[in-house]
Phi, psi and omega in degrees: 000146198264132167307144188253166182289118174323137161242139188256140177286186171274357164273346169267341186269336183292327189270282175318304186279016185250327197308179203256009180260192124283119169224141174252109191263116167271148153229161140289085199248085194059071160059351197256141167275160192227138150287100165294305183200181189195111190300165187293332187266340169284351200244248178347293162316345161237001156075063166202141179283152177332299169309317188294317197289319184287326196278304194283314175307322165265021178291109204253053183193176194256013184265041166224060195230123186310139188320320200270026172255348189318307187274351170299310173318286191308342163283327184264034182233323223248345167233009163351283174346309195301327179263159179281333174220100202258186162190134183196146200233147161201174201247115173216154211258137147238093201057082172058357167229128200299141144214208197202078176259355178247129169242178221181120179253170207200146172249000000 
């Protein structure tokens, strides 16, 4: 039987989306990651409303990474490993418009 997704009570979810950090709560399920949930200041911090931000995290493909970033991803995704520290900026659409809210840093 496959594991289920944490369910938050509304007083727990109301304290984490309320909280004064950005925290992003993951869960991990047969190797696949789920975004569960995402404070109000991590909604801030990447300039996307929540749903959208929750919808795209659990979006598992590159078909929303602006077309000419695609092979970047995928090359910096494939050879990440070799470094200790990467950095890499792309462009992904939320309702219809590219932005560039997730980063990695690199030296």
């Amino acid at each position: 039987m496959a594991e289920a997704l944490y369910q938050f009570t509304d007083q727990e979810r109301a304290l984490y989306e309320k909280t004064p950090l950005p925290l992003l709560v993951m869960q991990v399920i047969d190797g696949e990651y789920h975004a569960l949930l995402a404070s109000d200041e991590y909604c801030k911090m990447v300039g996307s409303d929540r749903e959208s931000m929750l919808e795209y995290l659990n979006h598992h493909s590159f078909g929303r990474v602006y077309p000419a970033d695609v092979v970047r991803l995928a090359t910096f995704s494939a050879s990440a490993v070799k470094y200790p520290q990467c950095h890499l900026t792309y462009r992904l659409s939320i309702k219809g418009e590219y932005h560039s809210p997730l980063k990695a840093d690199q030296d």
